[in-house]
N, CA, C and O atoms as a Tinker XYZ file with bonds, in Angstrom:
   400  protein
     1  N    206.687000   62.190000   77.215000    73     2
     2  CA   207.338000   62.961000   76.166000    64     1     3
     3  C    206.999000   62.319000   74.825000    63     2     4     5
     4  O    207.091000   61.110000   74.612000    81     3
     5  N    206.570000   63.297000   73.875000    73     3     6
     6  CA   206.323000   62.520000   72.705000    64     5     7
     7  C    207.156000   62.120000   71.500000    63     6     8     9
     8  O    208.186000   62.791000   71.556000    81     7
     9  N    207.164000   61.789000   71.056000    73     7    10
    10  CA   207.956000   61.264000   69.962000    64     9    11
    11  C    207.647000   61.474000   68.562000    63    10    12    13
    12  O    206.437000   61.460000   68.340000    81    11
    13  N    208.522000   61.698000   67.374000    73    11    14
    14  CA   207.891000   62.175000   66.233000    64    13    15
    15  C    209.166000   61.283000   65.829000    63    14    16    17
    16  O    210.267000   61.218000   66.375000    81    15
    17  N    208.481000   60.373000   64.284000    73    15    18
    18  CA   208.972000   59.536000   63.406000    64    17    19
    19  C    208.525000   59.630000   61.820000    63    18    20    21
    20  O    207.525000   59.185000   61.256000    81    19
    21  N    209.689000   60.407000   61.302000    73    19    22
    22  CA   209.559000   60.973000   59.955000    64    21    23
    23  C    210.384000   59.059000   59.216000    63    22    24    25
    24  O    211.249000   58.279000   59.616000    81    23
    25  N    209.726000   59.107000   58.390000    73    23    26
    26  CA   209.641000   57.401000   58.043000    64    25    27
    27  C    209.507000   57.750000   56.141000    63    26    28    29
    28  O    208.435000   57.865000   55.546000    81    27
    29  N    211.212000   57.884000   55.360000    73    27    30
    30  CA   211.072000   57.718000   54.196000    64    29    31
    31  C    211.045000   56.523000   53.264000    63    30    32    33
    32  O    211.890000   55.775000   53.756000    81    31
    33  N    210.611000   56.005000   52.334000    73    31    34
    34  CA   210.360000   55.164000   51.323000    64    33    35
    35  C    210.339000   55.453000   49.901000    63    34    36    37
    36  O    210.032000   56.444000   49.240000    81    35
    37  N    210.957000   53.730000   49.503000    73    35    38
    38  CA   210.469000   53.955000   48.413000    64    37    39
    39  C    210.401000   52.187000   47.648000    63    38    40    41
    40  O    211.277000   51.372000   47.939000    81    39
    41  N    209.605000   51.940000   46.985000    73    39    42
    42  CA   209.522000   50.780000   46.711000    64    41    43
    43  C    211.145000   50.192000   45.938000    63    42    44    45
    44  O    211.685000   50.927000   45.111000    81    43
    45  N    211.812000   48.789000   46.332000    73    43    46
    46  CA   212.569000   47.908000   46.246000    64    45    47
    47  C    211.871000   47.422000   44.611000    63    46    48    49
    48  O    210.694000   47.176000   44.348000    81    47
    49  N    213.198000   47.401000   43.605000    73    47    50
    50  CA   212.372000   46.752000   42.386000    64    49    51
    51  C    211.723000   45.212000   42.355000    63    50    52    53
    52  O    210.993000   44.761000   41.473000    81    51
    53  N    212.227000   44.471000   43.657000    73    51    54
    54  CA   211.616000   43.389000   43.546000    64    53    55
    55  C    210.275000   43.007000   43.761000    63    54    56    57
    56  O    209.579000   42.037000   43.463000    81    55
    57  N    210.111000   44.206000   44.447000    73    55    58
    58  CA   208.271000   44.729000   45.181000    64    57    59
    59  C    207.679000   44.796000   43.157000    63    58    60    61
    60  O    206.579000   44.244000   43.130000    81    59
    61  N    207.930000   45.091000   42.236000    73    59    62
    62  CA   206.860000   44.867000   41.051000    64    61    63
    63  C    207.119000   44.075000   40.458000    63    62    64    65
    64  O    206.848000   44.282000   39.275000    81    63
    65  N    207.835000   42.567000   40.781000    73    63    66
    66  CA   207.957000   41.485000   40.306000    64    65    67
    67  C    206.586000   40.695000   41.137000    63    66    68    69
    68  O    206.058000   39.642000   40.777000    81    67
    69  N    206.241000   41.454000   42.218000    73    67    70
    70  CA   205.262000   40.210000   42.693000    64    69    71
    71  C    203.964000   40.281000   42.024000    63    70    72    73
    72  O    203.657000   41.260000   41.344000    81    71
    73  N    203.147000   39.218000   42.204000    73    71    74
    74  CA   201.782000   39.159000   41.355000    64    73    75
    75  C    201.069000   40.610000   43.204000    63    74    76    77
    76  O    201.359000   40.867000   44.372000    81    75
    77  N    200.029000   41.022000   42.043000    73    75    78
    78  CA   199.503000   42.095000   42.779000    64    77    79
    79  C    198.434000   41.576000   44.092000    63    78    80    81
    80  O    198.104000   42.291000   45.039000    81    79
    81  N    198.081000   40.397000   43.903000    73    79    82
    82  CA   197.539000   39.560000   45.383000    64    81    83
    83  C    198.328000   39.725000   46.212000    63    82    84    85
    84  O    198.032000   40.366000   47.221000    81    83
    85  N    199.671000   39.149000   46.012000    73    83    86
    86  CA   200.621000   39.531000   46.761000    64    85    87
    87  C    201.142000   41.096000   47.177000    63    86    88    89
    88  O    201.658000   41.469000   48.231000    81    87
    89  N    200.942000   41.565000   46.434000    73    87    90
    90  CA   201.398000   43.154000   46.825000    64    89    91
    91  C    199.930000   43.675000   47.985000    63    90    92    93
    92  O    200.077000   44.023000   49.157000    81    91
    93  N    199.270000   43.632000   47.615000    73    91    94
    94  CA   197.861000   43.410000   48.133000    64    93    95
    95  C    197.763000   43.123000   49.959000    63    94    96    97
    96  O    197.582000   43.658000   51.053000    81    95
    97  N    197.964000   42.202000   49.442000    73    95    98
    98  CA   198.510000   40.849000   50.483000    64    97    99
    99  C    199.120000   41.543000   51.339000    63    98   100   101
   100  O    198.470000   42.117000   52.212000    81    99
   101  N    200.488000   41.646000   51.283000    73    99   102
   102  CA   201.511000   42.666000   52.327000    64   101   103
   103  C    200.785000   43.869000   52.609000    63   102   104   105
   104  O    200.648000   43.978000   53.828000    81   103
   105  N    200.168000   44.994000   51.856000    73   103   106
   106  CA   199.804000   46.104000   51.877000    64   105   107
   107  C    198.663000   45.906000   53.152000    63   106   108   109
   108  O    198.314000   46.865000   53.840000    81   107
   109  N    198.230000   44.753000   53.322000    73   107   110
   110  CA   196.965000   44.922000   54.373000    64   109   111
   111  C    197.573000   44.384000   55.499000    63   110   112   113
   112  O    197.281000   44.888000   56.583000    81   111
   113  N    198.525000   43.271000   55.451000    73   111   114
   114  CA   199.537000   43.818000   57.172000    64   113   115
   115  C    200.186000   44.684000   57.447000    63   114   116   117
   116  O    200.167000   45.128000   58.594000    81   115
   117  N    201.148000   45.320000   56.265000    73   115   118
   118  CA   201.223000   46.673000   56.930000    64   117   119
   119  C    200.674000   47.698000   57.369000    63   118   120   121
   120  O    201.156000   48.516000   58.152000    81   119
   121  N    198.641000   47.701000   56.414000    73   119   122
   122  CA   198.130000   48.302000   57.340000    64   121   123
   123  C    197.472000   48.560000   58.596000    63   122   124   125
   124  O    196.970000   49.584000   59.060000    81   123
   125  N    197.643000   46.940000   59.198000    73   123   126
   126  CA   197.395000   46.134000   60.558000    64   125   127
   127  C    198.301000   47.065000   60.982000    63   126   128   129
   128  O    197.807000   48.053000   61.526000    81   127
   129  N    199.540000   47.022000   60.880000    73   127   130
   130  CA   200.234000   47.649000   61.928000    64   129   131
   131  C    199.672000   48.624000   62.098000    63   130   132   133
   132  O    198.744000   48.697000   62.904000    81   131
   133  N    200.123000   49.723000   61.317000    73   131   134
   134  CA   199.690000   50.933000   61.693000    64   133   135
   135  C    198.197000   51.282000   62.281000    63   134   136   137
   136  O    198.112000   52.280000   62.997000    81   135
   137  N    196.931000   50.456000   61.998000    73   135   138
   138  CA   195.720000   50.692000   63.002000    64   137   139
   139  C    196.293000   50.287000   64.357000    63   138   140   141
   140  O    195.984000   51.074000   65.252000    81   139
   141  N    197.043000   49.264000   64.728000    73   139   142
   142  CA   197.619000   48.749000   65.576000    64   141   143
   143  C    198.324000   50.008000   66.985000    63   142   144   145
   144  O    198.089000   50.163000   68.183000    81   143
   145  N    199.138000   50.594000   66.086000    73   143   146
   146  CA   200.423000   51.480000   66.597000    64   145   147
   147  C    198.704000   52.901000   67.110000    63   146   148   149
   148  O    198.762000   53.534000   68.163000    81   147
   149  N    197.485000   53.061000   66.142000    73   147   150
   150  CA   196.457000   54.214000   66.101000    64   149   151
   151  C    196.044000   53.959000   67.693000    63   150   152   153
   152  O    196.009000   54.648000   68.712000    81   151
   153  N    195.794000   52.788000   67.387000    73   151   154
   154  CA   194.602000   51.968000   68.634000    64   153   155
   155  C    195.557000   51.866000   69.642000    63   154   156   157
   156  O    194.902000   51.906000   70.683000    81   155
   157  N    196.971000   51.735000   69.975000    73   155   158
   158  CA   197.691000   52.297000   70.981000    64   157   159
   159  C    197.706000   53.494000   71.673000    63   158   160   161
   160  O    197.763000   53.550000   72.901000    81   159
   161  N    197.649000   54.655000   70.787000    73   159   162
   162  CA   197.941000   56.333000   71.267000    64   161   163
   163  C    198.618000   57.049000   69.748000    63   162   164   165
   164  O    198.594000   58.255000   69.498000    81   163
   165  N    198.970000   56.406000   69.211000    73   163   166
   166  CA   199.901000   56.679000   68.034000    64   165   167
   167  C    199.077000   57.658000   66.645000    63   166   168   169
   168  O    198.024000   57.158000   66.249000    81   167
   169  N    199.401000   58.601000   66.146000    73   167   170
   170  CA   199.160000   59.609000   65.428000    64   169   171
   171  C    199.822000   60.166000   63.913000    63   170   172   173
   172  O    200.624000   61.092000   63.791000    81   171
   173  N    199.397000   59.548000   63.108000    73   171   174
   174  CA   199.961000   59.438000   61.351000    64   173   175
   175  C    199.763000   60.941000   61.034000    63   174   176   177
   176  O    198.623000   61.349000   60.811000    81   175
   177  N    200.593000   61.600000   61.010000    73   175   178
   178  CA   200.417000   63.439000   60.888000    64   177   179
   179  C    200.320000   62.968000   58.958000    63   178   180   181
   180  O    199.783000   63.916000   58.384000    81   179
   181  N    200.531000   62.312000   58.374000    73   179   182
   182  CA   200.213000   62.700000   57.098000    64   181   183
   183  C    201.490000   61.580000   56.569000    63   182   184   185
   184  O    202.451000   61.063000   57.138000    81   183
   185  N    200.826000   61.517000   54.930000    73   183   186
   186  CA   201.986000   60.324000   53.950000    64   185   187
   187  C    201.837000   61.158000   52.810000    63   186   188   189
   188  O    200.685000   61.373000   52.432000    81   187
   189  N    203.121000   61.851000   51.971000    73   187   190
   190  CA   203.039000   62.803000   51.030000    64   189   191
   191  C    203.890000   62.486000   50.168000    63   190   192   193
   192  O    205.095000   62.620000   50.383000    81   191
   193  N    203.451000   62.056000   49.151000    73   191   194
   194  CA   204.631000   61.972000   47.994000    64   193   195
   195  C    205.582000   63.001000   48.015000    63   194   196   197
   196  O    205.141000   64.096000   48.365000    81   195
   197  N    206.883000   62.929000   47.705000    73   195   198
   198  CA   207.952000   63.717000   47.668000    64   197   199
   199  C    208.013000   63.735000   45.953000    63   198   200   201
   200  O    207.999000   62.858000   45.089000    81   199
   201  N    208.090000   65.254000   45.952000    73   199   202
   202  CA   208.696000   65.659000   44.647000    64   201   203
   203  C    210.453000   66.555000   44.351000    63   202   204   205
   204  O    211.213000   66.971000   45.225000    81   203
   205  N    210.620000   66.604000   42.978000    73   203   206
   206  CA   212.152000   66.862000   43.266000    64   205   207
   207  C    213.277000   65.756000   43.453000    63   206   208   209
   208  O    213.110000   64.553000   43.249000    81   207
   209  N    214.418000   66.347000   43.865000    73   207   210
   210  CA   215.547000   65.296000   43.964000    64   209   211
   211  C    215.722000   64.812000   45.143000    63   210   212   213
   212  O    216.236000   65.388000   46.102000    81   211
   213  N    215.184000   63.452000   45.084000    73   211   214
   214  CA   215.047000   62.915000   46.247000    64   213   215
   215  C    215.483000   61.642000   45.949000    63   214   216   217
   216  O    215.607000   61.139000   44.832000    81   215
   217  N    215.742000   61.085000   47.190000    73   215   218
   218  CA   215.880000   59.400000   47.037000    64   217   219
   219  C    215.012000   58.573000   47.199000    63   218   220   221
   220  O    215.097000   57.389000   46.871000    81   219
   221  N    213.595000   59.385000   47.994000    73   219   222
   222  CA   212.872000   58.479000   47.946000    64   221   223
   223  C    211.425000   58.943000   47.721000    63   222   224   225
   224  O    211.369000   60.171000   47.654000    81   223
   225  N    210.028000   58.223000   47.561000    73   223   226
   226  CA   209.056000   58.272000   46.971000    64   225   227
   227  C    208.128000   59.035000   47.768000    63   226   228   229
   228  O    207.574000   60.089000   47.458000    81   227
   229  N    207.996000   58.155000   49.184000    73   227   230
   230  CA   206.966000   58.947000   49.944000    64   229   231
   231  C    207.847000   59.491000   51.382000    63   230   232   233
   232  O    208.997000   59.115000   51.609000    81   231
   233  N    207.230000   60.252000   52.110000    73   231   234
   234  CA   207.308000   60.451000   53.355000    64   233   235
   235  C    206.102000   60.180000   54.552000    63   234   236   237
   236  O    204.926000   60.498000   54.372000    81   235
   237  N    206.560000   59.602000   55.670000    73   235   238
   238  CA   205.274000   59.443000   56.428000    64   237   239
   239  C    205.553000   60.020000   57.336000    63   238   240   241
   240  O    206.777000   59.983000   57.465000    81   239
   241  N    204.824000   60.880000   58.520000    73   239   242
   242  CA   205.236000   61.731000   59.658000    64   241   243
   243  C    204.245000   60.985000   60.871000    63   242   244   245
   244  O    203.042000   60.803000   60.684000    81   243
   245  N    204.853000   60.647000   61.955000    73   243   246
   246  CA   203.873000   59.659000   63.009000    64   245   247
   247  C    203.949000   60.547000   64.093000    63   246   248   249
   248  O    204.689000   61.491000   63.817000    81   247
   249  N    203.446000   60.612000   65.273000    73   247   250
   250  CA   203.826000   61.387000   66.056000    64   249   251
   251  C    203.310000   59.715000   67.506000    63   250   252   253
   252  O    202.121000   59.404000   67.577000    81   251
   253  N    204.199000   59.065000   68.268000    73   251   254
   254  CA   204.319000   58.487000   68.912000    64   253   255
   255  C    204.340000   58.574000   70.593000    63   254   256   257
   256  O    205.290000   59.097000   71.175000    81   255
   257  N    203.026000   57.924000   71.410000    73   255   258
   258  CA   203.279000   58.776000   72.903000    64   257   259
   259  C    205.103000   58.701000   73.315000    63   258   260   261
   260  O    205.426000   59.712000   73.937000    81   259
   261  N    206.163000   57.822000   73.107000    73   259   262
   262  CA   207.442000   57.329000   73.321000    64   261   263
   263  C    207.951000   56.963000   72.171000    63   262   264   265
   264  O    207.481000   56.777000   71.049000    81   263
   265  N    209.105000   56.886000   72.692000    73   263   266
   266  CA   210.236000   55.910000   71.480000    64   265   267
   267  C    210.216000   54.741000   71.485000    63   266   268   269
   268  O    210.812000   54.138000   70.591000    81   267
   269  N    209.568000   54.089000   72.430000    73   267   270
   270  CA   209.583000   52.798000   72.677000    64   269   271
   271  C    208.384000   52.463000   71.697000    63   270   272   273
   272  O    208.480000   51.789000   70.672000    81   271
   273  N    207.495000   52.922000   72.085000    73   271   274
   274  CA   205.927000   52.928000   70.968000    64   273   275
   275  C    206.855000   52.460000   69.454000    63   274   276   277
   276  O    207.162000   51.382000   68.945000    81   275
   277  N    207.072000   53.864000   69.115000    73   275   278
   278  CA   207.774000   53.997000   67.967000    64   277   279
   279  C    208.843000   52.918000   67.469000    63   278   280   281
   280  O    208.837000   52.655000   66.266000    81   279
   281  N    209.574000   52.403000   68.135000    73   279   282
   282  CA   210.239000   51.017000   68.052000    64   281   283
   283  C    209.748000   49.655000   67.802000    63   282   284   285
   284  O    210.310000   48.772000   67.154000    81   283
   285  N    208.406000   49.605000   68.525000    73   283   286
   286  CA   207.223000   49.030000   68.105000    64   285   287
   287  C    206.934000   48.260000   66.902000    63   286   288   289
   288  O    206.989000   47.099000   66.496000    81   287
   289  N    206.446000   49.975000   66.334000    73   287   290
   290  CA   205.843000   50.092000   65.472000    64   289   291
   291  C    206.793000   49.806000   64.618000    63   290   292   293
   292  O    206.111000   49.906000   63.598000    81   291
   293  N    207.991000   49.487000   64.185000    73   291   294
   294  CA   209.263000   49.606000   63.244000    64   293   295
   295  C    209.373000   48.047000   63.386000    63   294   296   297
   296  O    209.235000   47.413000   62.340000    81   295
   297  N    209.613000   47.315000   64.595000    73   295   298
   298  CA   209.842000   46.179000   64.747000    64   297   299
   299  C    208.836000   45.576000   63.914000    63   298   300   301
   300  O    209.359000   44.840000   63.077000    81   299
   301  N    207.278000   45.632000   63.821000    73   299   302
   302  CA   206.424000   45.118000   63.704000    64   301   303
   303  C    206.052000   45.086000   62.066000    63   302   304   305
   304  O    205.347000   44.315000   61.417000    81   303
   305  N    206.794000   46.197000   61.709000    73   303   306
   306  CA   206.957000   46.362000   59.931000    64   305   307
   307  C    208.052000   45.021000   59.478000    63   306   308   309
   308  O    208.023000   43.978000   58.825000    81   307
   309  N    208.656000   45.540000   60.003000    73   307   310
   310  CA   210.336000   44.894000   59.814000    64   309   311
   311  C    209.624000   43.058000   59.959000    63   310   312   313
   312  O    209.826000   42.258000   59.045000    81   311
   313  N    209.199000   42.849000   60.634000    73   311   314
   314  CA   208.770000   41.388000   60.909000    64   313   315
   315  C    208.154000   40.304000   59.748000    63   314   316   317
   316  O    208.340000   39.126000   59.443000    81   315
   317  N    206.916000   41.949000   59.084000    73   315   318
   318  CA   206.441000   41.458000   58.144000    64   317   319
   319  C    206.961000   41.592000   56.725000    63   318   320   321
   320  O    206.239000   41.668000   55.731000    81   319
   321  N    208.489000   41.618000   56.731000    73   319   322
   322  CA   208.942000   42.339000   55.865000    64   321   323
   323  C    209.098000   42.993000   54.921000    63   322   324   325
   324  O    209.291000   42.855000   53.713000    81   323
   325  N    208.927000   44.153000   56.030000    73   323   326
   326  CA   208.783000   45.187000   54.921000    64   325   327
   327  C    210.040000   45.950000   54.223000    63   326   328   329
   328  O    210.305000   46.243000   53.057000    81   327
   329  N    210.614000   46.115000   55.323000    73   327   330
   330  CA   212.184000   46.027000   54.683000    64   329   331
   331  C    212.597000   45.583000   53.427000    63   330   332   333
   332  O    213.222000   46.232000   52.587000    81   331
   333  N    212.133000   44.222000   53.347000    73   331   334
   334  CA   212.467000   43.354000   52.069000    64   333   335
   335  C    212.243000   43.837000   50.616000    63   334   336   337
   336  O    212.936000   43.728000   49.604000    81   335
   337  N    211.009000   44.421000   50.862000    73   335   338
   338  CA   210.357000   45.631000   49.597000    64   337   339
   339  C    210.468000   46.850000   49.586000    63   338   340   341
   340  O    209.884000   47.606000   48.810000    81   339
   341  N    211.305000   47.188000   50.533000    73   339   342
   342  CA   211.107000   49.229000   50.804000    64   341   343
   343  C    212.707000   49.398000   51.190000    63   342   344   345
   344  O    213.377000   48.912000   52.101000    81   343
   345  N    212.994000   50.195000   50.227000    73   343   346
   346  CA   214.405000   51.081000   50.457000    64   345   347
   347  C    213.562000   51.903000   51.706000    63   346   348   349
   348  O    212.336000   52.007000   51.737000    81   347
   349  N    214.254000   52.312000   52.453000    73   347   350
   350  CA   213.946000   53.265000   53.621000    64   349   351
   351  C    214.821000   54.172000   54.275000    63   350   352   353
   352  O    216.039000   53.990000   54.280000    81   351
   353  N    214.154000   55.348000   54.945000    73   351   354
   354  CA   215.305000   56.009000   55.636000    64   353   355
   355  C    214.111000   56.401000   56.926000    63   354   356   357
   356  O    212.941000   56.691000   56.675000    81   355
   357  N    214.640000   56.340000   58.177000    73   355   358
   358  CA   213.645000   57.051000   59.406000    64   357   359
   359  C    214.947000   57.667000   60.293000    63   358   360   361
   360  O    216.088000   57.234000   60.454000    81   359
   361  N    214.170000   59.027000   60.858000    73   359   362
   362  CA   214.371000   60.162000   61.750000    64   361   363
   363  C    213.315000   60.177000   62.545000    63   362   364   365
   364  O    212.222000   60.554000   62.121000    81   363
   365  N    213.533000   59.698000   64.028000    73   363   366
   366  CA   213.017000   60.351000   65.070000    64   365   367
   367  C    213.693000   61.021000   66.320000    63   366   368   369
   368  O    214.876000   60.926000   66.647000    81   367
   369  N    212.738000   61.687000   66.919000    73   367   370
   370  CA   212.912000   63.101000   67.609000    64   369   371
   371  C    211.832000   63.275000   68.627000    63   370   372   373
   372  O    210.609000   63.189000   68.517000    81   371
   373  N    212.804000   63.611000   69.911000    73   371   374
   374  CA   211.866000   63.716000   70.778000    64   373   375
   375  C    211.014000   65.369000   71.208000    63   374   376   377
   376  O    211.273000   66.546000   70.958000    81   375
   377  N    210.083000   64.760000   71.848000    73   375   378
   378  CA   209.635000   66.825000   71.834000    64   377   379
   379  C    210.273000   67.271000   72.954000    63   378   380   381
   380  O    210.651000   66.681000   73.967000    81   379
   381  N    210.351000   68.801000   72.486000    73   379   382
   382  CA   211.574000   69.606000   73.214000    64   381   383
   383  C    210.727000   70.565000   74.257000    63   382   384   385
   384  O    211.237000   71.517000   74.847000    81   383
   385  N    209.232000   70.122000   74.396000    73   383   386
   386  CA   208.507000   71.635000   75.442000    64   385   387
   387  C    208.752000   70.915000   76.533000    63   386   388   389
   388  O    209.094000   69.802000   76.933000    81   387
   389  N    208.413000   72.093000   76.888000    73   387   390
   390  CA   209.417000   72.473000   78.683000    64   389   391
   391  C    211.215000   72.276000   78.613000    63   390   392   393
   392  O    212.000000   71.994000   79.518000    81   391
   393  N    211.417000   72.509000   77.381000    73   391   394
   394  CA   212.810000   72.421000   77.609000    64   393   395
   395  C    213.460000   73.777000   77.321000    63   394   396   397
   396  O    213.273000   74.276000   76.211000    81   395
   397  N    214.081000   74.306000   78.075000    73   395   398
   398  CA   214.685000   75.706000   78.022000    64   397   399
   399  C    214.923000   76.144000   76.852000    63   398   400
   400  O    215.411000   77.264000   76.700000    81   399
């Protein structure tokens, strides 16, 4: 059963206090993960800036073989902390075919 992980953001003001090596820096383990979570089974449906009244900046849509995958992939952000720099909000959802 697959899994879909809508994953909102938005940069933490302490994220443009750092020198940009550093921003840099983080930006290329977080994008470890995610080749990481690719090279598993894992599927980035798209990252779209949000416009309007919103709380946050971007949206990312993943589509995950499980939730467990998807837990993963969250743990493995969170580690490198990303948390620390990213206000966030995530929604996932499992798929509903074959379900009446």
């Amino acid at each position: 059963m697959s899994t879909i992980w809508i994953h909102y953001a938005r940069p933490r003001p302490h994220w443009y206090g750092l020198e940009e090596a550093e921003q840099a820096a983080r930006q290329v383990e977080w994008r470890a993960v995610a080749e990481h979570s690719i090279a598993a089974g894992a599927l980035c449906l798209g990252r779209y800036h949000i416009r309007g009244q919103q709380d946050f900046e971007t949206v990312e849509i993943w589509r995950f073989l499980d939730a467990e995958a998807a837990f993963a992939h969250w743990s493995a952000l969170t580690q490198l902390g990303y948390g620390e720099f990213n206000s966030f909000a995530n929604n996932i959802g499992l798929s509903m075919e074959g379900s009446p």
